[in-house]
C-alpha positions as CSV (number, residue, x, y, z in Angstrom):
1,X,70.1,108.4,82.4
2,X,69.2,108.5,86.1
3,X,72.7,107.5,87.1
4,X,74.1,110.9,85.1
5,X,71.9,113.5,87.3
6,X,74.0,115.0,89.4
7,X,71.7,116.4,92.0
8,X,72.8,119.6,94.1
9,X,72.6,117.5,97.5
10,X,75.3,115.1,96.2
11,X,78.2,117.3,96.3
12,X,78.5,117.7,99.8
13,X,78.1,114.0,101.2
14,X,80.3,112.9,98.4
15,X,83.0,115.8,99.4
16,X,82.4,114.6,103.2
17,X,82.9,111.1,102.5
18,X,86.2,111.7,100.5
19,X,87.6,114.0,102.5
20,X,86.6,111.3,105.9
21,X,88.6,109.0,103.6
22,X,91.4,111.1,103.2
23,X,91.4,111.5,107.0
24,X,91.0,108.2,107.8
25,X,93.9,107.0,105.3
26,X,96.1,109.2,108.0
27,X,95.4,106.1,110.2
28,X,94.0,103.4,108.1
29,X,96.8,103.7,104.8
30,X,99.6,105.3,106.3
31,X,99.5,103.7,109.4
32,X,99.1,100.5,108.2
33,X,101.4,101.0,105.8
34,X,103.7,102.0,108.3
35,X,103.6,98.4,109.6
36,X,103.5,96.9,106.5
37,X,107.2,98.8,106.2
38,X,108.3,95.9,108.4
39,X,107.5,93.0,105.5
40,X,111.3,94.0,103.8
41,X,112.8,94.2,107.4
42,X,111.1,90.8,107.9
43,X,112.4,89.3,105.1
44,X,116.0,91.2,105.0
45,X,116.5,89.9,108.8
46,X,114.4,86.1,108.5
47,X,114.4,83.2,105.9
48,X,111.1,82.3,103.7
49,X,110.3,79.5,106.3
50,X,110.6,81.8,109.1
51,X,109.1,84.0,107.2
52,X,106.1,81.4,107.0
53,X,105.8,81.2,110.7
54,X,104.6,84.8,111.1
55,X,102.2,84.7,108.6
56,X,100.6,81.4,109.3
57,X,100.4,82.9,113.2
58,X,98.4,85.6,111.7
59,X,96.0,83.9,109.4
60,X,94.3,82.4,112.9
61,X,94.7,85.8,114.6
62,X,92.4,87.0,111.7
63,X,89.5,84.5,112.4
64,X,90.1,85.3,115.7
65,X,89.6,89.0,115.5
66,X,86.3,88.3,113.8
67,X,84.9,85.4,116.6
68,X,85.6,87.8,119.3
69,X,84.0,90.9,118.1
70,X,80.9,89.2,116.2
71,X,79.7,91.6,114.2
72,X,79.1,94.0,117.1
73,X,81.4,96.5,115.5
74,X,78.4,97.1,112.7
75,X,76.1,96.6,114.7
76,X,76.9,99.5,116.9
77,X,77.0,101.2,113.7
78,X,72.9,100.3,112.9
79,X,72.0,100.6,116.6
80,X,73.1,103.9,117.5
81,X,72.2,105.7,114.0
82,X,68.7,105.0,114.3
83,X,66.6,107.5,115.9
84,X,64.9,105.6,118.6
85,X,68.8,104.9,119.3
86,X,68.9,103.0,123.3
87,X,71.6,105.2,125.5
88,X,72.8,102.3,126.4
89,X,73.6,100.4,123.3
90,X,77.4,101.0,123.6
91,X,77.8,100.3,126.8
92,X,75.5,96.7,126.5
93,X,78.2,95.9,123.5
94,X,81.3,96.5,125.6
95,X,79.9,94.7,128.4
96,X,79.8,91.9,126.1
97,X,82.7,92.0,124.4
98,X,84.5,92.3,127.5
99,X,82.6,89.1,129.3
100,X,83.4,87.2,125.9
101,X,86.7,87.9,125.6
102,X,87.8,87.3,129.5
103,X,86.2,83.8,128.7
104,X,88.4,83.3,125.9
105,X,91.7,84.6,127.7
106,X,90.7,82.0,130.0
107,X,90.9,79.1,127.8
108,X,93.4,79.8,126.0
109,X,96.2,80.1,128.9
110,X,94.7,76.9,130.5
111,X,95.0,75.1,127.2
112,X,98.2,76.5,125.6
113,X,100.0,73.7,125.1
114,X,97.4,71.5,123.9
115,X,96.5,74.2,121.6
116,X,100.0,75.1,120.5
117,X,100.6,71.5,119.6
118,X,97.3,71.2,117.5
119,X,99.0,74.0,115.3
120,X,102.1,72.1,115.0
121,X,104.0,74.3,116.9
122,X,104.5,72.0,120.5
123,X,107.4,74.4,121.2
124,X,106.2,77.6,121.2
125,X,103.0,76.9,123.6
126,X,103.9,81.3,124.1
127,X,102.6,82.0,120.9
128,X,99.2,81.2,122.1
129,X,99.1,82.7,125.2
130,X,100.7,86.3,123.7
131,X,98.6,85.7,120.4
132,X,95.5,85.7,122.8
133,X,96.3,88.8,124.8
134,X,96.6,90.6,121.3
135,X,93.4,89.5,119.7
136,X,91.4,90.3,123.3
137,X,93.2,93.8,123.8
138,X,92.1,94.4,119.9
139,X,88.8,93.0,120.1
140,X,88.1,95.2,123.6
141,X,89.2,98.2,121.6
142,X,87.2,97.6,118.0
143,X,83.9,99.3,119.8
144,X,85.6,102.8,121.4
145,X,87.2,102.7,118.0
146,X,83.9,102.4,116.1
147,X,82.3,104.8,118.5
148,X,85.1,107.7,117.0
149,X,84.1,107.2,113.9
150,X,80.5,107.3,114.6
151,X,80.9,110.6,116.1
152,X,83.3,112.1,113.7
153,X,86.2,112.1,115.4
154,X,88.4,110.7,112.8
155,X,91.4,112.8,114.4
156,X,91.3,111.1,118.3
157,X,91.3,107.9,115.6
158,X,94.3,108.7,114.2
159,X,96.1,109.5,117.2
160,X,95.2,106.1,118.6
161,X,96.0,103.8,115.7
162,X,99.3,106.0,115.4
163,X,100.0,105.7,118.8
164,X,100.0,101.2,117.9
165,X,101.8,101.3,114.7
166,X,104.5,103.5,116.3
167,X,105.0,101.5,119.0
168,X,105.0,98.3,116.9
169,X,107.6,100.1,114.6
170,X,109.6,101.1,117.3
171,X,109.9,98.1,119.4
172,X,110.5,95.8,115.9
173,X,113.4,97.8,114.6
174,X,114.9,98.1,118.3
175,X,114.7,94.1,118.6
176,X,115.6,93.4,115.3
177,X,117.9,96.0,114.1
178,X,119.2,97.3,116.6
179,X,119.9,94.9,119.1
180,X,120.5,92.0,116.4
181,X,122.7,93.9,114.9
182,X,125.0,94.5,117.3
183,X,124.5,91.0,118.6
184,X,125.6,89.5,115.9
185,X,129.1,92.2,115.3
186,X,129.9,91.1,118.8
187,X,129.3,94.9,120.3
188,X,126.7,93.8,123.7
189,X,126.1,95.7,126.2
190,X,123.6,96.2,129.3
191,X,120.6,96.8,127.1
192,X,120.8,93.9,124.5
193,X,122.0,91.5,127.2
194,X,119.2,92.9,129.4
195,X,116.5,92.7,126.3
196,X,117.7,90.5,123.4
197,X,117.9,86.9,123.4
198,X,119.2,85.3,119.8
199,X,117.0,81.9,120.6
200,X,113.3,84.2,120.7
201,X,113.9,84.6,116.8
202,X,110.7,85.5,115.2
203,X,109.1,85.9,118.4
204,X,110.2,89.5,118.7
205,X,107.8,90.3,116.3
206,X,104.5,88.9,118.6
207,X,106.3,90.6,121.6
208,X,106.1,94.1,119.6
209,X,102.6,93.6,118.5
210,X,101.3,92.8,121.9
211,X,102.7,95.8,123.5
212,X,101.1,98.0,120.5
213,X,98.0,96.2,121.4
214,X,98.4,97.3,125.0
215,X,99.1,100.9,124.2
216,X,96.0,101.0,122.2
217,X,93.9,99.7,124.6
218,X,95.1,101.8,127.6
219,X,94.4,104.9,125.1
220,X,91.2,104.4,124.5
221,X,90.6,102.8,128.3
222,X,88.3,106.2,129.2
223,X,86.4,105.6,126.7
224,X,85.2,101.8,128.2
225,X,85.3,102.8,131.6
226,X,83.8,106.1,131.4
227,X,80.4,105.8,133.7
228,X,78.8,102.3,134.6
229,X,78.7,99.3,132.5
230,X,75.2,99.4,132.0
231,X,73.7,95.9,130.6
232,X,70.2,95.6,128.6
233,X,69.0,92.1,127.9
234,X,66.9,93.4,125.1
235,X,69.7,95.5,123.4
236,X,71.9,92.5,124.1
237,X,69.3,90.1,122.1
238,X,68.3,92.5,119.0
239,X,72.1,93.2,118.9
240,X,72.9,89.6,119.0
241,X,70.4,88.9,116.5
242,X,71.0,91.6,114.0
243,X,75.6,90.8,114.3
244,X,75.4,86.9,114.2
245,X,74.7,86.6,110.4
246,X,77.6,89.1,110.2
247,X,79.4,87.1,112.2
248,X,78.7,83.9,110.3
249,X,79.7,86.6,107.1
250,X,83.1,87.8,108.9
251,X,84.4,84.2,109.7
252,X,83.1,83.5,105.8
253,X,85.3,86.1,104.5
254,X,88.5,85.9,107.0
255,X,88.0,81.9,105.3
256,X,88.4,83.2,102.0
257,X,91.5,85.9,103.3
258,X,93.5,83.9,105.1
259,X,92.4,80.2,105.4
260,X,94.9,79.6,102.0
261,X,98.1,80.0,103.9
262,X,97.0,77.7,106.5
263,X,96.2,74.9,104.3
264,X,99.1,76.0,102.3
265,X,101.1,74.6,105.8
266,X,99.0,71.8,106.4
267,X,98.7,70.2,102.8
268,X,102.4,70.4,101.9
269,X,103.9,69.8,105.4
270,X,103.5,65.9,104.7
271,X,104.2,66.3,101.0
272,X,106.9,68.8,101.4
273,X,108.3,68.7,105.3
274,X,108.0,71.4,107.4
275,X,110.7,73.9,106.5
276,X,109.8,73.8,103.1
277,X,106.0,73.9,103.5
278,X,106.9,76.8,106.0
279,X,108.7,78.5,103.0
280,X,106.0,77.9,100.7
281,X,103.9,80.0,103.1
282,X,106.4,82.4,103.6
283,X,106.8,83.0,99.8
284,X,103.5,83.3,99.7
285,X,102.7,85.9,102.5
286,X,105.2,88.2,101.7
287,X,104.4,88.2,97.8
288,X,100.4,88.7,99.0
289,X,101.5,92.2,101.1
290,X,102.6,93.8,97.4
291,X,99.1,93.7,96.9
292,X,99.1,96.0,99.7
293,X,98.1,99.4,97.9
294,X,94.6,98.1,96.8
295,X,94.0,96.8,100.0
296,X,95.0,99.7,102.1
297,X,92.8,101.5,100.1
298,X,89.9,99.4,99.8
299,X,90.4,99.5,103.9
300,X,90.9,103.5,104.2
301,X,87.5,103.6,102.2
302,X,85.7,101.3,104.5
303,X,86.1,103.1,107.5
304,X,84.7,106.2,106.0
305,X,82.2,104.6,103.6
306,X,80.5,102.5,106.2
307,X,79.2,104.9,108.9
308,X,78.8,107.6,105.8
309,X,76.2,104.9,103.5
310,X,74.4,104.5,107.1
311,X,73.9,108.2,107.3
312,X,72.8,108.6,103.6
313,X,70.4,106.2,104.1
314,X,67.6,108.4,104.8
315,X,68.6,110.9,102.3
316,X,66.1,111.1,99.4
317,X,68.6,110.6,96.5
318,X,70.7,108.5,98.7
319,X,70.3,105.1,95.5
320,X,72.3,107.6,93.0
321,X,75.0,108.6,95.8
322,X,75.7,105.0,96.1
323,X,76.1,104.6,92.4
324,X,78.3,107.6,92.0
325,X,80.4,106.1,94.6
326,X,80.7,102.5,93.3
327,X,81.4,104.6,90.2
328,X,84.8,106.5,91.4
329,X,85.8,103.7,93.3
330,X,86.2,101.4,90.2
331,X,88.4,103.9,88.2
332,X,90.7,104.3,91.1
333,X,91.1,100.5,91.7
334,X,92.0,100.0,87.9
335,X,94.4,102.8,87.9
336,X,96.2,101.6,91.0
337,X,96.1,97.7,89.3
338,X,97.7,99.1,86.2
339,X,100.2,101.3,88.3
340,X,101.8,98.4,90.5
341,X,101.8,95.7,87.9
342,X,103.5,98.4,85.0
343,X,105.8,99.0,87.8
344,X,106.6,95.5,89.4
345,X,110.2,95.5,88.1
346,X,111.0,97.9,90.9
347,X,107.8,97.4,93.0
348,X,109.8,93.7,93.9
349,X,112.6,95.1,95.8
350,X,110.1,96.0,98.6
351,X,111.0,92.7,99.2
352,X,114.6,93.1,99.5
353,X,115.4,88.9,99.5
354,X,115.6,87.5,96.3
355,X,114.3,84.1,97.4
356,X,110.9,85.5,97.8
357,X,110.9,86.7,94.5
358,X,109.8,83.7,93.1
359,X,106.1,84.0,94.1
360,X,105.5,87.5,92.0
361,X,103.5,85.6,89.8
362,X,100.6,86.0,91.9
363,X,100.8,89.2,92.4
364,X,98.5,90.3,89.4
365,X,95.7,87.8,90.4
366,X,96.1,89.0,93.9
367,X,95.2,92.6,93.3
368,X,92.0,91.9,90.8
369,X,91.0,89.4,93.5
370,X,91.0,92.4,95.8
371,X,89.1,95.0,93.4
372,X,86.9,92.6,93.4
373,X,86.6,92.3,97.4
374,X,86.4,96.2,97.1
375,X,83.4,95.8,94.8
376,X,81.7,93.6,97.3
377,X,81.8,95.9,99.8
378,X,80.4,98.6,97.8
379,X,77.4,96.6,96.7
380,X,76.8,95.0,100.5
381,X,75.4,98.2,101.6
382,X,71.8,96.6,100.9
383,X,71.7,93.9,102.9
384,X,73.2,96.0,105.8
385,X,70.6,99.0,105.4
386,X,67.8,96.8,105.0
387,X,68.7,94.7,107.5
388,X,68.8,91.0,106.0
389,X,72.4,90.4,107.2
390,X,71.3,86.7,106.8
391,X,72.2,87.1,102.7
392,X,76.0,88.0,104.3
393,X,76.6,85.0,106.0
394,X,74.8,83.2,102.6
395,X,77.2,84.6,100.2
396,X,80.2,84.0,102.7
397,X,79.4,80.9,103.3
398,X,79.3,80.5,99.1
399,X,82.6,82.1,99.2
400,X,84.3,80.5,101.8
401,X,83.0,76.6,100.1
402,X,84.8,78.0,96.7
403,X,87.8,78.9,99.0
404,X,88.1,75.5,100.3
405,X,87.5,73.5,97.0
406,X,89.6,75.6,94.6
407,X,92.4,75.0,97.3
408,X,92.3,71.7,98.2
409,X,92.1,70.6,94.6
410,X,95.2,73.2,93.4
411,X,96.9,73.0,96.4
412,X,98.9,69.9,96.0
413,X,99.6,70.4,92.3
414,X,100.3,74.3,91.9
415,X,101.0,75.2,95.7
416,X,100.3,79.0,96.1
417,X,99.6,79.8,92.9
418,X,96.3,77.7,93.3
419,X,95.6,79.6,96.4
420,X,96.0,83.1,94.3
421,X,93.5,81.6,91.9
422,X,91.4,80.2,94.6
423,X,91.0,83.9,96.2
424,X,90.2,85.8,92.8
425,X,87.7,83.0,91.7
426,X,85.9,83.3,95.2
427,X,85.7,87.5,95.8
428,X,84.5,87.3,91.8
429,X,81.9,84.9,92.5
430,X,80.9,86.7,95.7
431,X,80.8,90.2,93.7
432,X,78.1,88.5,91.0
433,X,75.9,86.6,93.8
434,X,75.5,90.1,96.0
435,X,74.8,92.1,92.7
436,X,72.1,89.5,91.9
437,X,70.4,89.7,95.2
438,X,70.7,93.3,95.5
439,X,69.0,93.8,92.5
440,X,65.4,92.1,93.8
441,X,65.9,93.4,97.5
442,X,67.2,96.9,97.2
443,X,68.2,97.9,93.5
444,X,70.7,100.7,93.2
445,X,71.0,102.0,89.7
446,X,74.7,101.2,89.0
447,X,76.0,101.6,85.6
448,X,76.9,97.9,84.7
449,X,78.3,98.7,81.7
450,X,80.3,101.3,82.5
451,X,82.0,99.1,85.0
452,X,82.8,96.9,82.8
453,X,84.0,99.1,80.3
454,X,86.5,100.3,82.8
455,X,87.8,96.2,84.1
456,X,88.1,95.7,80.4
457,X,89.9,98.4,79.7
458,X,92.5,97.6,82.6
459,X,92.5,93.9,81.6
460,X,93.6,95.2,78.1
461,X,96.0,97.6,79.1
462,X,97.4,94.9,81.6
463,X,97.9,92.5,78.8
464,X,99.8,95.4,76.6
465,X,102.0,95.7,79.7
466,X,102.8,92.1,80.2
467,X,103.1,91.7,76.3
468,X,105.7,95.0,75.1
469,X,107.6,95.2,79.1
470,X,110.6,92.9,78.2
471,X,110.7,94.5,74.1
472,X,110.9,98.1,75.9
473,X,112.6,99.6,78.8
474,X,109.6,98.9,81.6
475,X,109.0,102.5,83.0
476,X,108.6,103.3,79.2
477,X,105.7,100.6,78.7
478,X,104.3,101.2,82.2
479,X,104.5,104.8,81.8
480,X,102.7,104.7,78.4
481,X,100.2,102.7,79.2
482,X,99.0,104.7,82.4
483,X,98.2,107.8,79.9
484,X,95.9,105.7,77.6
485,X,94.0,104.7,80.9
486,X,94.4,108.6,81.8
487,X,93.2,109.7,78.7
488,X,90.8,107.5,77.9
489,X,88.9,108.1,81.5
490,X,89.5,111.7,81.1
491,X,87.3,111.3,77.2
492,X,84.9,108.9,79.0
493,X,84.0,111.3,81.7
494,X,83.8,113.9,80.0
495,X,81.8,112.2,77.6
496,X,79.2,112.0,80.5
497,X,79.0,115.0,81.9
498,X,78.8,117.1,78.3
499,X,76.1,114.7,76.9
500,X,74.6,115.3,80.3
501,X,74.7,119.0,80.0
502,X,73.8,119.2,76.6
503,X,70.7,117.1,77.2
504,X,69.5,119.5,79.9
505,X,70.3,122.4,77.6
């Protein structure tokens, strides 16, 4: 019954860690889902192959994100909470990040064509030069942003990832509603014959994005250049040694995110040519953002969870806060599964093109692949607090393999439906190997069956939705079904806490 005490301590860090998420949601859910407003303009304004170019572009920007910033972004986190923390931990980082990343600007402009052409896009040698810019600027900025939310400034972290999405909104809808629209009714004048050009296409998206970048970076610019760049070799090497398994980890798990829609491209542009394989993707990409809900909130709690499990971590009952956690974090996933998929017949027309519509199928497997990525991140805080990061690249690595089988063998025969399948089998997989290893290295009392109770009851709910939808109106079934999960919790929990209370009467 250890997992039902509710000791007085827990209140507050549990209140301080929900209402950090709620702040950070300000940046992490709304803005991003801000940006994510841009998937219907996207596919009102492009087809599903041009469609595919943007999101095959950002697959690799992903991996790139994640080689550039190696892990230093949580390692800040370890470094500076400790209380032997070195001054100049944040400043050895950036120095680093910086030198890195100058490097890397520097190859890529000298190699832009070669590169461009190795991605099948011989053309557009641009994209890799502009793509570039955008992954450095964002790499730069990861640390001052990490810094802010070390220091509990989630508002100045707002402001600055509002500041980007704005500016990316902005510029998007003035390039490609604005100035395309009166393009194509024939009304120019100075500024769309000064600014738009009908060829650049899709490319007005990267332009937009790399000037958010830029804003973002020259925000938080007195941040990185505040005082000296101060550089210690041995905060450098026990940094360096502490992030590269979380590196090896990161490029593991942006291999399981994204590396689908790249093969997606590569396997069917032979089998399929390259509009339709560019479709495929495009299909694909836009069907993957309706899973978007989950994921912005998996991401929202991430930012708050993170630096909040490091500062438990001395606390004495810091095991049963974790559990608690885990706990709420499961009911809300399932209701938010059962919400989107009881309400897909109006939760499609975010994509407003009906030629997208065809991927919707993987919609479902799409968001439990992602409950389970939110489940992973939960149960990783061992290996981060004690320090055996090494177990994060091994069960990325395990993930990333499943990734790249399931694909390549479903690829060719069930295109991105295989890839959906591929994702859900690997973040599963992943979920069971980190409970496993958790349990001999740092065991945290979570309530197994009680989790399961809960993924059972939204798998049975989920088939009752799929099963009654088409003999009743929709919002009837979905609707229905959303108070059995709400009344059912509401018994559950309540269940809990009065046995609890009765037990200590």
């Amino acid at each position: 019954m250890l997992f039902l005490q509710k000791p007085p301590n827990l209140t507050s860090p549990l209140k301080k860690l929900f209402s950090q998420t709620a702040i950070y949601g300000l940046s992490s859910i709304v803005a991003r889902f801000l940006n994510y407003l841009l998937v219907p303009l996207y596919t009102a304004k492009f087809t599903t192959d041009q469609y595919g170019i943007v999101t095959d572009i950002y697959a690799y920007v992903a991996f790139l994100i994640v080689l550039l910033t190696y892990g230093m972004e949580t390692t800040y986190f370890r470094f500076s909470s400790k209380k032997d923390a070195h001054p100049n931990t944040f400043s050895t980082i950036v120095t680093s990040i910086i030198t890195s990343t100058s490097v890397f600007l520097l190859i890529a402009c000298l190699f832009s064509q070669q590169i461009a052409t190795l991605l099948k896009y011989p053309n557009n040698h641009e994209f890799v030069i502009w793509f570039a810019f955008i992954v450095g600027l964002d790499a730069i900025s990861s640390i001052p942003l990490a810094r802010l939310r070390k220091e509990n400034r989630p508002w100045k972290f707002v402001f600055v990832n509002f500041a980007n999405v704005i500016t990316n909104i902005g510029l998007n809808l003035f390039f490609l509603v604005y100035c395309m629209g009166k393009y194509n009714t024939g009304e120019t004048n100075y500024i769309i014959d000064l600014c738009y050009n009908p060829e650049l296409g899709v490319s007005y998206v990267f332009i937009s994005n790399l000037v958010a970048s830029t804003v973002k970076f020259l925000l938080l610019s007195p941040m990185l250049f505040k005082g000296r760049f101060t550089f210690k070799k041995d905060v450098f090497k026990s940094a360096l040694l502490y992030g590269s398994p979380l590196l090896i980890a990161g490029l593991a798990g942006m291999t399981n995110e994204v590396i689908d829609k790249i093969m997606l491209k590569f396997m069917l542009f032979d089998q399929l040519g390259e509009q339709q394989a560019l479709s495929e993707v495009g299909i694909y990409g836009a069907c993957y953002k309706i899973s978007i809900i989950i994921t912005l909130f998996i991401q929202a709690f991430r930012y708050a969870a993170e630096p909040f499990f490091f500062n438990q971590s001395t606390q004495k009952n810091a095991k049963i806060t974790y559990a608690r956690v885990m706990h709420y974090f499961i009911i809300l996933c399932c209701f938010i599964f059962l919400s989107i998929n009881g309400f897909m017949h109006y939760v499609k027309y975010f994509i407003p093109n009906q030629a997208y519509w065809s991927g919707l199928k993987v919609v479902p497997i799409l968001l439990a692949a992602n409950i389970c990525l939110g489940i992973y991140y939960n149960l990783a805080i061992w290996f981060k607090l004690t320090e055996k990061t090494i177990y994060a690249a091994y069960i990325g690595i395990f993930g990333a393999a499943i990734t790249l089988i399931i694909n390549y063998l479903l690829i060719p025969e069930f295109s991105y439906l295989g890839s959906a399948w591929a994702t859900f089998l690997c973040y599963f997989s992943m979920c069971i190997a980190c409970y496993f290893f958790g349990r001999k290295h740092f065991p945290i009392p979570y309530k197994m069956g009680v989790i399961f109770f809960y993924l059972a009851l939204t798998a049975i709910l989920f088939g009752i939705i799929t099963t009654t939808s088409h003999l009743i109106h929709p919002i009837l079934a979905a609707s229905i079904t959303l108070i059995l999960f709400i009344g059912i919790t509401y018994f559950k929990e309540f269940h809990f806490s009065h046995s609890y209370a009765s037990q200590n009467h």
